[in-house]
Each structure stands twice: as structure tokens, then as C-alpha cells.
PQR file with spaces between the fields and no chain letter, atoms N, CA, C, O and H, PARSE charges and radii, in Angstrom:
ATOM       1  N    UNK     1     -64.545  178.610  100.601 -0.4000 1.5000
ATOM       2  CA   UNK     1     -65.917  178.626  100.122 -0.0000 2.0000
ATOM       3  C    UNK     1     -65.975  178.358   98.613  0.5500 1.7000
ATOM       4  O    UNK     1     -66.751  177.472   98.256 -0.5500 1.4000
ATOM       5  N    UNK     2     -65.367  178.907   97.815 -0.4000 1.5000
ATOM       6  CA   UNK     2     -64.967  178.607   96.174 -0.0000 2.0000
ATOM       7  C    UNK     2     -64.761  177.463   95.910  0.5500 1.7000
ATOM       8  O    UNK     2     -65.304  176.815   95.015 -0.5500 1.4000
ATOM       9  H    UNK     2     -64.736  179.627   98.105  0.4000 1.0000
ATOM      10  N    UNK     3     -63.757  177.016   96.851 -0.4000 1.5000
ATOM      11  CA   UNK     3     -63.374  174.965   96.847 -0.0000 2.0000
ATOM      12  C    UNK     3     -64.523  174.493   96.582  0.5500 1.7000
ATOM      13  O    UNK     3     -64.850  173.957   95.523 -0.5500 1.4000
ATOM      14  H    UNK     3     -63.316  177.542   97.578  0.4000 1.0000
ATOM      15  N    UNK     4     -65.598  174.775   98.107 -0.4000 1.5000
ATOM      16  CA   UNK     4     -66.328  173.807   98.396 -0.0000 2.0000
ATOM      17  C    UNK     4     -67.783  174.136   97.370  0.5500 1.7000
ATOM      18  O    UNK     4     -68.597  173.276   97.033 -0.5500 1.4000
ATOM      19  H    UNK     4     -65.332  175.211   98.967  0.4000 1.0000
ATOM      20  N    UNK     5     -67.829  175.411   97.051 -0.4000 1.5000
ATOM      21  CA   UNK     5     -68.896  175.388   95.984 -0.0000 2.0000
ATOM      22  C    UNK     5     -68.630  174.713   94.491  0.5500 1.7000
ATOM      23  O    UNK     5     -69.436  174.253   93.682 -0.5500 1.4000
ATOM      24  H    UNK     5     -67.168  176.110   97.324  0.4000 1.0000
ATOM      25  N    UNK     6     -66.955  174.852   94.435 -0.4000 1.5000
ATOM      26  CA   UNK     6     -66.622  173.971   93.142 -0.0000 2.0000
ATOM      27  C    UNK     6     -66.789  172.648   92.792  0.5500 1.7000
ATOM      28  O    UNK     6     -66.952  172.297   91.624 -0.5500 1.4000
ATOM      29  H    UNK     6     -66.300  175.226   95.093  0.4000 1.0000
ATOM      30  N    UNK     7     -66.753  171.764   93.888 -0.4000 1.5000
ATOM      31  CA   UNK     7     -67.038  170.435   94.392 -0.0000 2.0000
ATOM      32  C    UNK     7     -68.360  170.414   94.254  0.5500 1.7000
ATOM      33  O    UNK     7     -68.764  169.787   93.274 -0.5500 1.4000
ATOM      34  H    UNK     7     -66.620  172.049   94.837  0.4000 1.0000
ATOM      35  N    UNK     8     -69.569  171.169   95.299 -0.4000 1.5000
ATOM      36  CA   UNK     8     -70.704  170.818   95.286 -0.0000 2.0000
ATOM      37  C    UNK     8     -71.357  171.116   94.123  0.5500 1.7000
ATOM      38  O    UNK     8     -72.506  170.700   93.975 -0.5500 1.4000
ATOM      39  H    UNK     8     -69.241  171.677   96.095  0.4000 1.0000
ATOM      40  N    UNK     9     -70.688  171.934   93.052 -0.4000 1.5000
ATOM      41  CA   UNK     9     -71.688  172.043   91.857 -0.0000 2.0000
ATOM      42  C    UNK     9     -71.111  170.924   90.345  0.5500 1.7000
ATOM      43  O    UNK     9     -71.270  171.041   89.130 -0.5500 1.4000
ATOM      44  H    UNK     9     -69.754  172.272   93.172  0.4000 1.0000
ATOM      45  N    UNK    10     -70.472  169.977   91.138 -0.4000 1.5000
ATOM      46  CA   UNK    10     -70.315  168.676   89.918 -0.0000 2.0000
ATOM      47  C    UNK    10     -71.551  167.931   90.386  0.5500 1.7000
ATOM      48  O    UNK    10     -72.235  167.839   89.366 -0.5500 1.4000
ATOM      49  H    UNK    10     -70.342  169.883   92.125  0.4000 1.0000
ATOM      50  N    UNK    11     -72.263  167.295   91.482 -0.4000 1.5000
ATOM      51  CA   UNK    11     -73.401  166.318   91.742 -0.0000 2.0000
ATOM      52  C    UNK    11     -74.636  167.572   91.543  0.5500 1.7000
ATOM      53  O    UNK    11     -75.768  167.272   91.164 -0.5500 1.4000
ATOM      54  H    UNK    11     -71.707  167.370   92.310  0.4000 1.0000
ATOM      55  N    UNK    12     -74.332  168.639   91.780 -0.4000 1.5000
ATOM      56  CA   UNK    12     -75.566  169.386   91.689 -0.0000 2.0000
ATOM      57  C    UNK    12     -76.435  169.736   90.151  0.5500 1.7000
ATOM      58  O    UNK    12     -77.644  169.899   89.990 -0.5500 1.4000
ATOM      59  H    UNK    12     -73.412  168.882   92.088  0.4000 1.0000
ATOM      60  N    UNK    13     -75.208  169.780   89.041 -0.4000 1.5000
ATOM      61  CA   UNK    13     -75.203  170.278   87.630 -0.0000 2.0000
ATOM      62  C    UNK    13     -75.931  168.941   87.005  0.5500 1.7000
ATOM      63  O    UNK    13     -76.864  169.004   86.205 -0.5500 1.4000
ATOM      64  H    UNK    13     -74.226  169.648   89.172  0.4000 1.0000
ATOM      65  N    UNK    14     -75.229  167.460   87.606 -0.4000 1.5000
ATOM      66  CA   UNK    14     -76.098  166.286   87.182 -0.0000 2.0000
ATOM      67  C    UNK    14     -77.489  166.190   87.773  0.5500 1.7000
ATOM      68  O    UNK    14     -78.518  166.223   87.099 -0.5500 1.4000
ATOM      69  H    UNK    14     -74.471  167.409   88.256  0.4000 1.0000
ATOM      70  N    UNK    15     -77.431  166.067   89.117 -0.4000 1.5000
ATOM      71  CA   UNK    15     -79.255  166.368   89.624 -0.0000 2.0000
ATOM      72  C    UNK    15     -79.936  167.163   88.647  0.5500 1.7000
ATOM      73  O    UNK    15     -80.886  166.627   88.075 -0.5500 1.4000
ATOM      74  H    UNK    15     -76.595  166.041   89.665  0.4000 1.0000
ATOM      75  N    UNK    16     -79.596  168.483   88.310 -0.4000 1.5000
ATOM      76  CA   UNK    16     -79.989  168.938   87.469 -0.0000 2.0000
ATOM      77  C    UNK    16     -80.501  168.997   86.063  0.5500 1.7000
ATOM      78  O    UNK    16     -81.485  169.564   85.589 -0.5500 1.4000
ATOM      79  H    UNK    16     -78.825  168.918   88.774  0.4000 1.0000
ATOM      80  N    UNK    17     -79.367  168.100   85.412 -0.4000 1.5000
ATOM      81  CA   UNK    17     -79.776  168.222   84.380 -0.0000 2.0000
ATOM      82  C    UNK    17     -80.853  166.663   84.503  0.5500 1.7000
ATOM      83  O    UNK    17     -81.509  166.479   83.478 -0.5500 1.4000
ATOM      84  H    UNK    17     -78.567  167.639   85.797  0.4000 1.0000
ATOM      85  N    UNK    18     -80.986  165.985   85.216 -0.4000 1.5000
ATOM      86  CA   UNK    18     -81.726  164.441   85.477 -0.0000 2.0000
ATOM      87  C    UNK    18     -83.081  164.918   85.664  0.5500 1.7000
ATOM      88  O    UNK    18     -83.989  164.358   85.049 -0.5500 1.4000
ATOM      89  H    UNK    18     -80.452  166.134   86.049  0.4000 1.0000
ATOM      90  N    UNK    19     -83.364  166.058   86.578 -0.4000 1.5000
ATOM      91  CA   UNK    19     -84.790  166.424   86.829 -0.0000 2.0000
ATOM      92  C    UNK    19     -85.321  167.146   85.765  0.5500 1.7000
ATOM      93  O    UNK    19     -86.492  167.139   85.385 -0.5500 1.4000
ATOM      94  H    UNK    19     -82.626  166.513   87.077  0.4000 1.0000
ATOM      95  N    UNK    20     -84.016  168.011   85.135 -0.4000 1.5000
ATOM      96  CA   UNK    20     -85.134  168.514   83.907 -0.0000 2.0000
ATOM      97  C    UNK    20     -85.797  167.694   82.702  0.5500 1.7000
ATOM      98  O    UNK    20     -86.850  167.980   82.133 -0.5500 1.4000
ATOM      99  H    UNK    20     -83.065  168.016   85.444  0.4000 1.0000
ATOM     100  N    UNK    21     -84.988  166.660   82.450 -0.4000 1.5000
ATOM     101  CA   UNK    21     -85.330  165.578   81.778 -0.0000 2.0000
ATOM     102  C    UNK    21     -86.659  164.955   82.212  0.5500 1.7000
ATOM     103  O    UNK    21     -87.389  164.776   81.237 -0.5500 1.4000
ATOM     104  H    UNK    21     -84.132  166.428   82.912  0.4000 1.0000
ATOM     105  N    UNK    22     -87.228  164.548   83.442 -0.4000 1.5000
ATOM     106  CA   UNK    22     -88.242  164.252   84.169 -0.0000 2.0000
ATOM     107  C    UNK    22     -89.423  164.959   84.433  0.5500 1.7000
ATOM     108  O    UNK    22     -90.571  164.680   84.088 -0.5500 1.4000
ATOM     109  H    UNK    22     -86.635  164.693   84.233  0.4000 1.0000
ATOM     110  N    UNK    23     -88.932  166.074   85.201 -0.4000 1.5000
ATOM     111  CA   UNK    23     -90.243  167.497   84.740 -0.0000 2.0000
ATOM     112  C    UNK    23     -89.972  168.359   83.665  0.5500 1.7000
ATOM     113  O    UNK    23     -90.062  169.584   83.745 -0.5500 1.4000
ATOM     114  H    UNK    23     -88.000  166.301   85.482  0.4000 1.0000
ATOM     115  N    UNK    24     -89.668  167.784   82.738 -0.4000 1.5000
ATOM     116  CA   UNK    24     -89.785  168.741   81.034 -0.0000 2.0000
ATOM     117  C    UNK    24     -91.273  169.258   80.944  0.5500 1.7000
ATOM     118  O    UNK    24     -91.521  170.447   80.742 -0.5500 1.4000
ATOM     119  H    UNK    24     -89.595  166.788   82.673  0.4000 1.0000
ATOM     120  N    UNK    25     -92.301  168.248   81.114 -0.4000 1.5000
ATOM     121  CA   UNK    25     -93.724  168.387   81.105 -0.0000 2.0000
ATOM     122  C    UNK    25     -94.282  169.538   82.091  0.5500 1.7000
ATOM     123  O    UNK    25     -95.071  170.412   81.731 -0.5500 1.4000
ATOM     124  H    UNK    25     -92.100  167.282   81.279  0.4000 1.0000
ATOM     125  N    UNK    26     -93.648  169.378   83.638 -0.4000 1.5000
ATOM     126  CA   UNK    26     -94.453  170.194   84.525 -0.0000 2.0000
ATOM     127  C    UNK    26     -93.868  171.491   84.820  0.5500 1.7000
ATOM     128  O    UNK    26     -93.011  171.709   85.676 -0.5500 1.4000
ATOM     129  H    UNK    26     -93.007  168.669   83.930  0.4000 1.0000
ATOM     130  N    UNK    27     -94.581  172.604   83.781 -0.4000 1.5000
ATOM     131  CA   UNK    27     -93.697  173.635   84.333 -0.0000 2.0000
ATOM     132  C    UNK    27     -93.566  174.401   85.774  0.5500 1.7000
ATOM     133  O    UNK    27     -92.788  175.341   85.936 -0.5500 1.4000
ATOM     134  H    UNK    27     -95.277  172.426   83.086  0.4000 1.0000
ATOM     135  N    UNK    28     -94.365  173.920   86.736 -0.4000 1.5000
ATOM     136  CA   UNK    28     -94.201  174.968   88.061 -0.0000 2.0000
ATOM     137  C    UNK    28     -93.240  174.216   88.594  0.5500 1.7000
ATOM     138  O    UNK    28     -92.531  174.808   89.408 -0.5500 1.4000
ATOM     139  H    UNK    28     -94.996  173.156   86.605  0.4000 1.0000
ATOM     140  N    UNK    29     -92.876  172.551   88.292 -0.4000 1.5000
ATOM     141  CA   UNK    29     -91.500  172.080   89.072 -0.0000 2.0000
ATOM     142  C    UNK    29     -90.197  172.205   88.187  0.5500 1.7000
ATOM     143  O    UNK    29     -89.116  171.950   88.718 -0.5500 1.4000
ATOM     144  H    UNK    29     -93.451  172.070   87.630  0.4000 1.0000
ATOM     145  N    UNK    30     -90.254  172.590   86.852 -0.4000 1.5000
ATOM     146  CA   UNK    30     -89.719  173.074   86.368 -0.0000 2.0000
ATOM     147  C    UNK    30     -88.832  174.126   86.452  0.5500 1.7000
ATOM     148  O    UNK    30     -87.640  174.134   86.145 -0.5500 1.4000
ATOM     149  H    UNK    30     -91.132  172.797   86.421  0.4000 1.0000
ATOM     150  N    UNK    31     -89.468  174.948   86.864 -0.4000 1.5000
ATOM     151  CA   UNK    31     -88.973  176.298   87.744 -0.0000 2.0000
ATOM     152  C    UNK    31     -88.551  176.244   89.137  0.5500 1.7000
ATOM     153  O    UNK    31     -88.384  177.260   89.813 -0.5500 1.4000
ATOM     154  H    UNK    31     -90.436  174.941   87.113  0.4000 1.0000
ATOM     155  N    UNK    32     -88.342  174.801   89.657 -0.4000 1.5000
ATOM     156  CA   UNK    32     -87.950  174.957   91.138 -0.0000 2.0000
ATOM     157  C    UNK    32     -87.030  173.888   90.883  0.5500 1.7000
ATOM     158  O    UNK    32     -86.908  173.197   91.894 -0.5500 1.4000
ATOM     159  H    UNK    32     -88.478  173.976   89.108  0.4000 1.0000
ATOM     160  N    UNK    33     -86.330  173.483   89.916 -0.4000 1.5000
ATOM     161  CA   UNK    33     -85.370  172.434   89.768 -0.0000 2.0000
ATOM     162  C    UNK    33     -84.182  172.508   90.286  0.5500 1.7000
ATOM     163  O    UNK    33     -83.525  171.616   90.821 -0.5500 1.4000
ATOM     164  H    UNK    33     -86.429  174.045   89.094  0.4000 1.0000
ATOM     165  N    UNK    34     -83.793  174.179   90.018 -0.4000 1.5000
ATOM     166  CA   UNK    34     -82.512  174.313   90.498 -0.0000 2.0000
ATOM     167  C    UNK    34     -82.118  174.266   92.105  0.5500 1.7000
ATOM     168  O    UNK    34     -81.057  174.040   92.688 -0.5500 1.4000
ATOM     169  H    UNK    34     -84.327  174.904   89.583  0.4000 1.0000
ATOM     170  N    UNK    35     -83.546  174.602   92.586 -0.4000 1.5000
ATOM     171  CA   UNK    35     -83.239  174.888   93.979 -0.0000 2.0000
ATOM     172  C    UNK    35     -83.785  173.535   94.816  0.5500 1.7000
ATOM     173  O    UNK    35     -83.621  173.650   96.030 -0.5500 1.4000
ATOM     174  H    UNK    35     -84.408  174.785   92.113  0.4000 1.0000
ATOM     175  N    UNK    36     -84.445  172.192   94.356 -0.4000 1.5000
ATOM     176  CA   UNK    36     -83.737  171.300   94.511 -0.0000 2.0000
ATOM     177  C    UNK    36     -82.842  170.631   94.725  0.5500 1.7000
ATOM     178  O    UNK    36     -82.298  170.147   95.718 -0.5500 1.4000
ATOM     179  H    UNK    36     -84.579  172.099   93.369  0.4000 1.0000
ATOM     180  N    UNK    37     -82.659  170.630   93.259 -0.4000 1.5000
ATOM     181  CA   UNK    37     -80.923  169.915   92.928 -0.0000 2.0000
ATOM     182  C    UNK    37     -79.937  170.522   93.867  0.5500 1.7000
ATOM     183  O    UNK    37     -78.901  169.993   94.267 -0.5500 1.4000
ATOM     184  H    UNK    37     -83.100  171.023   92.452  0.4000 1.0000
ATOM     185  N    UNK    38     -80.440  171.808   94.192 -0.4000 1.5000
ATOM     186  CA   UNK    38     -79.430  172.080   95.864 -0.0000 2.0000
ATOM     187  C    UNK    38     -79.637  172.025   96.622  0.5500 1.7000
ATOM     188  O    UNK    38     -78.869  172.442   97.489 -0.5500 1.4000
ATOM     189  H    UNK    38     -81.282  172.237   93.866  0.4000 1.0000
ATOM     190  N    UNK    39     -80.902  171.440   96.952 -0.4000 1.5000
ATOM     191  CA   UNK    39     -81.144  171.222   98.620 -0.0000 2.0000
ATOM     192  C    UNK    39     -80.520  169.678   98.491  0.5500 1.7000
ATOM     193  O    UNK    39     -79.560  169.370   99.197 -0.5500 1.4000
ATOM     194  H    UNK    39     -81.526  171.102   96.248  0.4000 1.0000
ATOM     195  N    UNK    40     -81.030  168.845   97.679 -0.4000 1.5000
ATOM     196  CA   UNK    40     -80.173  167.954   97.588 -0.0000 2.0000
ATOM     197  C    UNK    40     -79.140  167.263   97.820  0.5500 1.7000
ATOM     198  O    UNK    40     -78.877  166.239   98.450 -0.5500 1.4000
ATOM     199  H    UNK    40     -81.810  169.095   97.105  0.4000 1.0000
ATOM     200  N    UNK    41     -78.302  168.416   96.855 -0.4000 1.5000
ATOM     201  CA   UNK    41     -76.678  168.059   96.987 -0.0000 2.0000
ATOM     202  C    UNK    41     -76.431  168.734   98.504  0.5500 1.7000
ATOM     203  O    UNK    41     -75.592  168.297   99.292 -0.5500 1.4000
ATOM     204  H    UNK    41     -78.516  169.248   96.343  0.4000 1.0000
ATOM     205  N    UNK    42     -77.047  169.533   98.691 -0.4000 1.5000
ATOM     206  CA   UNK    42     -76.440  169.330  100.593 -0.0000 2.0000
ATOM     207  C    UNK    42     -76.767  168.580  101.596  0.5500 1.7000
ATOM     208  O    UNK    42     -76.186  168.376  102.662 -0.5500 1.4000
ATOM     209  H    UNK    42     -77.728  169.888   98.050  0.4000 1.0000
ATOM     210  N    UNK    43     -77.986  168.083  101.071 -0.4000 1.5000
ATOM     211  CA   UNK    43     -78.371  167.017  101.670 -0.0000 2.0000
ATOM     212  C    UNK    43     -76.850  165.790  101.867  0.5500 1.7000
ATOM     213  O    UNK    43     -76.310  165.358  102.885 -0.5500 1.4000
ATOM     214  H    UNK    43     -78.459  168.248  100.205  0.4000 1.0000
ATOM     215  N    UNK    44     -76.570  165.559  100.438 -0.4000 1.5000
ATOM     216  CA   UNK    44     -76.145  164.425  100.104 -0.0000 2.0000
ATOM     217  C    UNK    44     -74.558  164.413  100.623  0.5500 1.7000
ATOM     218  O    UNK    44     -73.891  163.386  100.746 -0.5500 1.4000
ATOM     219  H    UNK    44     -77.009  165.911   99.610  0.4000 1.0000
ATOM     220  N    UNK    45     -73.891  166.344  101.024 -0.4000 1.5000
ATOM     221  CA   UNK    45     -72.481  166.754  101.386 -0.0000 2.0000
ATOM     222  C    UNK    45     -72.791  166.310  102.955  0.5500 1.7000
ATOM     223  O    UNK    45     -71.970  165.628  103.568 -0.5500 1.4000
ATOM     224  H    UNK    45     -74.432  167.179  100.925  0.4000 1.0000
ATOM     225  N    UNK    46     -73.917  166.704  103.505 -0.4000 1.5000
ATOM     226  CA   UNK    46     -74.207  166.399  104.838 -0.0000 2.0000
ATOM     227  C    UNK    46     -73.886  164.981  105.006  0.5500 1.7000
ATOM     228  O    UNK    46     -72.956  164.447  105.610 -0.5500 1.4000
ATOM     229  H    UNK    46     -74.585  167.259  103.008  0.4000 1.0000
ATOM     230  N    UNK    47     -74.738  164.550  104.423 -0.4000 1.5000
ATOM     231  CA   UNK    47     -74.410  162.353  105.020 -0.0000 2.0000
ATOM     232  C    UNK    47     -73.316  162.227  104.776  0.5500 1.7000
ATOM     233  O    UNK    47     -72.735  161.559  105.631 -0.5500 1.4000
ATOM     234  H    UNK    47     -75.494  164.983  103.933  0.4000 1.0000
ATOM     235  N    UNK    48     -72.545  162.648  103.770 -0.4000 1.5000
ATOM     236  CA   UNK    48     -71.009  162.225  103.215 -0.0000 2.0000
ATOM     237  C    UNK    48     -70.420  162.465  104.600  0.5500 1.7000
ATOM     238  O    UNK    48     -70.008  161.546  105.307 -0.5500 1.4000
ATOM     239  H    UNK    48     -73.018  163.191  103.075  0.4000 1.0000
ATOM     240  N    UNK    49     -70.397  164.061  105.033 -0.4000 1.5000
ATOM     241  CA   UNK    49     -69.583  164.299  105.884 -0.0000 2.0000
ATOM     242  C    UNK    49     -70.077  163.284  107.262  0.5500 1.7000
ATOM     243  O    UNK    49     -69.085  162.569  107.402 -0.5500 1.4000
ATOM     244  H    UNK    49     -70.731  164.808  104.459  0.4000 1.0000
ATOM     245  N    UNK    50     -70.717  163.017  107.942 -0.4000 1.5000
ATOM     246  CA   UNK    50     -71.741  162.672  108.691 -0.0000 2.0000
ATOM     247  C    UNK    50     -71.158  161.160  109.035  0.5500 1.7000
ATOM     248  O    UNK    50     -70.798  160.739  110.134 -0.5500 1.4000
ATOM     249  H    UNK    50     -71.524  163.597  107.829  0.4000 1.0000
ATOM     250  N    UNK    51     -71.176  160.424  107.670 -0.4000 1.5000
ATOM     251  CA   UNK    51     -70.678  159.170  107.594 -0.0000 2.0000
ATOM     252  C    UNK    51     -69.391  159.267  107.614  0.5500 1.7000
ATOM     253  O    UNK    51     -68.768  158.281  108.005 -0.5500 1.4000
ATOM     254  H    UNK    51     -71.468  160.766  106.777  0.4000 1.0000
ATOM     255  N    UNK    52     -68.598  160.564  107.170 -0.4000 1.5000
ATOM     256  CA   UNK    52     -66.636  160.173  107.065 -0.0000 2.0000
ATOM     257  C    UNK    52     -66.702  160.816  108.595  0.5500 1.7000
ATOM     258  O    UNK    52     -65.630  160.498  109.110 -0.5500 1.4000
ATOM     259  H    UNK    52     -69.104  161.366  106.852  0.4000 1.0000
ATOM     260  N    UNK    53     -67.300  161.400  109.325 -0.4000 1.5000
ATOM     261  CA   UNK    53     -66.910  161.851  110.512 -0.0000 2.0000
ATOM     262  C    UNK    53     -67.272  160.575  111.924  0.5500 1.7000
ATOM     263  O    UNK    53     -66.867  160.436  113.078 -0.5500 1.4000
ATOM     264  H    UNK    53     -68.171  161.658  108.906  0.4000 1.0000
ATOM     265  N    UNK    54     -68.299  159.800  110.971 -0.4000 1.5000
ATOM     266  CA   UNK    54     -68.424  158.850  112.472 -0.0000 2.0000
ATOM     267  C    UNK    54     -67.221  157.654  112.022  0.5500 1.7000
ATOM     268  O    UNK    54     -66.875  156.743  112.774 -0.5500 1.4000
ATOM     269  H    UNK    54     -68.628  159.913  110.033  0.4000 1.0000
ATOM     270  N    UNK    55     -66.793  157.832  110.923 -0.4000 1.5000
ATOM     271  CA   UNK    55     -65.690  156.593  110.555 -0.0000 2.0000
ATOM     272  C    UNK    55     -64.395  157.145  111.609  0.5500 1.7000
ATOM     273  O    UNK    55     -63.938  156.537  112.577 -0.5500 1.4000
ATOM     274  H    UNK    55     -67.075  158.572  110.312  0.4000 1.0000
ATOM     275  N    UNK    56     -63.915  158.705  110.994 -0.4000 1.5000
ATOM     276  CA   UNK    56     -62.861  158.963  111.662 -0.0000 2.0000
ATOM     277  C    UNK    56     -62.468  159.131  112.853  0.5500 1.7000
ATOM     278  O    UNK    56     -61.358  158.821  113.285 -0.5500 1.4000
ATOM     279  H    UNK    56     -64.287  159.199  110.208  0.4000 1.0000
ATOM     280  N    UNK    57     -63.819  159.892  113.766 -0.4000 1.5000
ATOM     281  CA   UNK    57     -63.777  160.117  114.998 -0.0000 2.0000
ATOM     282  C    UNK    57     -63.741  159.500  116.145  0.5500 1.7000
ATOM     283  O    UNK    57     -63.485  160.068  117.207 -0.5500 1.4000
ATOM     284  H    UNK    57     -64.720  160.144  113.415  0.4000 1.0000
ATOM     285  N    UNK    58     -64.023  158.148  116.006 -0.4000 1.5000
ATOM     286  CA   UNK    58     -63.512  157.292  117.147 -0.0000 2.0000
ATOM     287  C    UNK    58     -62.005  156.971  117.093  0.5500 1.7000
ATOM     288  O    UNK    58     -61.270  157.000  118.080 -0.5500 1.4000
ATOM     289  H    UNK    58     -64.231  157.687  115.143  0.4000 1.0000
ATOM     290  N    UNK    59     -61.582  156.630  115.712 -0.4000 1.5000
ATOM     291  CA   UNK    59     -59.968  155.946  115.983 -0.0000 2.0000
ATOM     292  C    UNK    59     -59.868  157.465  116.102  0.5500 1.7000
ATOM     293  O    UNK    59     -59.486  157.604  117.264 -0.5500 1.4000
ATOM     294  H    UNK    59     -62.179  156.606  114.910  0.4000 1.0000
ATOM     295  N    UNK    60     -59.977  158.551  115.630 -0.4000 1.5000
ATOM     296  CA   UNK    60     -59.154  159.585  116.497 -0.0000 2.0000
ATOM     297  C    UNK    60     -59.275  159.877  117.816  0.5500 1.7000
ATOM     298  O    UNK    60     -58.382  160.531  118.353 -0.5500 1.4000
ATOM     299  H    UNK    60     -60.287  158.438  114.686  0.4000 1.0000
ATOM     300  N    UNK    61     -59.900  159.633  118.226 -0.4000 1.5000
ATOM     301  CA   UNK    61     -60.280  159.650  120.173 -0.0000 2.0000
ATOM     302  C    UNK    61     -59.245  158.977  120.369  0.5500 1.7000
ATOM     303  O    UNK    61     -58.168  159.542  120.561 -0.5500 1.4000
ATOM     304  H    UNK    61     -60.625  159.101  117.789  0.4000 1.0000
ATOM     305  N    UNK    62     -59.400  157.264  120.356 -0.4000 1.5000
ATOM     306  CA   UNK    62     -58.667  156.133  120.604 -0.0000 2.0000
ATOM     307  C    UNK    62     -57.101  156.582  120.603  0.5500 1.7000
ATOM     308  O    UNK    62     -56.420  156.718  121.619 -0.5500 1.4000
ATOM     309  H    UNK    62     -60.275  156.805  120.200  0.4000 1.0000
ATOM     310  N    UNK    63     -56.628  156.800  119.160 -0.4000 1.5000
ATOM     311  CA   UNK    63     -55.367  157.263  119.147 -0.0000 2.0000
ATOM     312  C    UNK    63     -55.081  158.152  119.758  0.5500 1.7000
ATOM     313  O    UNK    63     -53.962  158.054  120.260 -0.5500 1.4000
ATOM     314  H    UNK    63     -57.181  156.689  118.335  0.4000 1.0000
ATOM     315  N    UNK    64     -55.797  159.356  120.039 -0.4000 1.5000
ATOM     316  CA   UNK    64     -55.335  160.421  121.030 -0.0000 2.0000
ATOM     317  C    UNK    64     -55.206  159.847  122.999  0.5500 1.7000
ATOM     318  O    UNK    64     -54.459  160.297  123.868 -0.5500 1.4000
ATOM     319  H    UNK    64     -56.707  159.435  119.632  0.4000 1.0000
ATOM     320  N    UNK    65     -56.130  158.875  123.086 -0.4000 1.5000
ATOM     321  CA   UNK    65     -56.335  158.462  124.371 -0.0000 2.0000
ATOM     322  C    UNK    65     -54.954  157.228  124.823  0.5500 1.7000
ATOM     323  O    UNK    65     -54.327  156.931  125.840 -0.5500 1.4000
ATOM     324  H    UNK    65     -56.737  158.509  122.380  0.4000 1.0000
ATOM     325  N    UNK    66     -54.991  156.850  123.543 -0.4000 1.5000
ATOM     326  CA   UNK    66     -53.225  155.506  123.840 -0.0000 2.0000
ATOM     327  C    UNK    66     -52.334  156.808  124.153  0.5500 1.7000
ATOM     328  O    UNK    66     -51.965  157.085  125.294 -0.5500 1.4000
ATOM     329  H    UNK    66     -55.500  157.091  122.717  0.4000 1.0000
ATOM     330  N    UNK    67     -52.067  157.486  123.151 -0.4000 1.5000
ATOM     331  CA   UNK    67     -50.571  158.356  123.271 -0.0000 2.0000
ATOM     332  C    UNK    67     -50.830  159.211  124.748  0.5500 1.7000
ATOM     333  O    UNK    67     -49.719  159.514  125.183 -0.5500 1.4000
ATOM     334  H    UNK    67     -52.367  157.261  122.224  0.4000 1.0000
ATOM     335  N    UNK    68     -51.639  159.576  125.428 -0.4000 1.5000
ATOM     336  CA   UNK    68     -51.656  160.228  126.734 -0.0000 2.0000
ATOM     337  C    UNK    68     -51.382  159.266  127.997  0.5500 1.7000
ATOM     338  O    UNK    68     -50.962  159.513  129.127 -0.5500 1.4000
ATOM     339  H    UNK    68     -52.542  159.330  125.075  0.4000 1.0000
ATOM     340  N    UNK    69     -51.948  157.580  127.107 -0.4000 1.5000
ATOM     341  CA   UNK    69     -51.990  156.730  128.671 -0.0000 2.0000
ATOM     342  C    UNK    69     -50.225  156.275  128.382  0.5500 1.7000
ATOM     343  O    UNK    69     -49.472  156.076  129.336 -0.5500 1.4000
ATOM     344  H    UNK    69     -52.290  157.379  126.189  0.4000 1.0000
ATOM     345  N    UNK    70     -49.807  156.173  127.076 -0.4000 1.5000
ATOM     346  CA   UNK    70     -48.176  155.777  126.914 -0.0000 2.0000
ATOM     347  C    UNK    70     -47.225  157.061  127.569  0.5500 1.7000
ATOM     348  O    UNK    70     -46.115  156.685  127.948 -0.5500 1.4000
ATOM     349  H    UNK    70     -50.418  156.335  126.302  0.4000 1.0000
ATOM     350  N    UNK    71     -47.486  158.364  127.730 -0.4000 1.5000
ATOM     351  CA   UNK    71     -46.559  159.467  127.794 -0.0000 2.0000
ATOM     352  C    UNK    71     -46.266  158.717  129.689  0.5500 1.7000
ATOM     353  O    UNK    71     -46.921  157.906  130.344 -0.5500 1.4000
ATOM     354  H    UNK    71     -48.387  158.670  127.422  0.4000 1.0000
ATOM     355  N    UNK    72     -45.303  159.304  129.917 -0.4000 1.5000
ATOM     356  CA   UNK    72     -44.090  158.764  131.088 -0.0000 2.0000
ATOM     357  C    UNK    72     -44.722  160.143  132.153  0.5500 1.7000
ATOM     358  O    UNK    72     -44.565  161.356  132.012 -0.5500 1.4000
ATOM     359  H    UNK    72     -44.772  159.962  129.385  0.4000 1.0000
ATOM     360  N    UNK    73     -45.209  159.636  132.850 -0.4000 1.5000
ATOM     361  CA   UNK    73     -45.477  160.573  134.158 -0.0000 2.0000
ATOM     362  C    UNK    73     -44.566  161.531  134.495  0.5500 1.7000
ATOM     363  O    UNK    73     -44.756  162.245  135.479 -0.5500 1.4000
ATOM     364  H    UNK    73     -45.336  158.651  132.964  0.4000 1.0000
């Protein structure tokens, strides 16, 4: 959990500091920046994973499905 919060708070700290730059003016979104910038970045850990899992998960089927049809009866 420490890993993965260490990771998610490098894209989250930039969202961050990008929106405050943008709503400097509006203070009621002002005050909800942070919790943005993290719905966000999980947004953004979700597709990552989402997209590396539909890359990996077929050749891992595939490869698991050759080595069972190659094993010797």
C-alpha cells in the first residue's frame, strides 16, 4: 500500500499543483482540488492498469493453453 501510494502521489502532486494554478480565482474549487487531483489519478491508475491487463492477458492465456496442448499424455 506505501509502494502504491508512493507512485500514485508523483501524477497526483502535478494535477495538483496544475489546477491550483487554474482555480487560483475560484475559491469553492479551490478547496476541492485535492480531492480531484485524486479522483483523477485513480482514474488515470485504473486505465493504465486496464490497458496493461488487456495487453498481457491474452498472450498469457495463449501461452498457458500451448504448454498444456504440448505436455505428453
Amino acid at each position: 500500500a506505501i509502494g502504491i501510494a508512493f507512485v500514485l502521489n508523483i501524477p497526483m502532486r502535478k494535477l495538483e499543483r496544475l489546477m491550483k494554478k487554474r482555480f487560483a480565482n475560484n475559491g469553492f474549487l479551490y478547496k476541492l482540488v485535492r480531492g480531484i487531483a485524486i479522483f483523477f489519478t485513480l482514474i488515470l491508475a485504473l486505465v493504465v492498469m486496464i490497458v496493461v491487463g488487456s495487453l498481457i492477458i491474452p498472450s498469457l492465456v495463449d501461452s498457458l493453453l500451448q504448454q498444456f496442448q504440448n505436455m505428453p499424455a
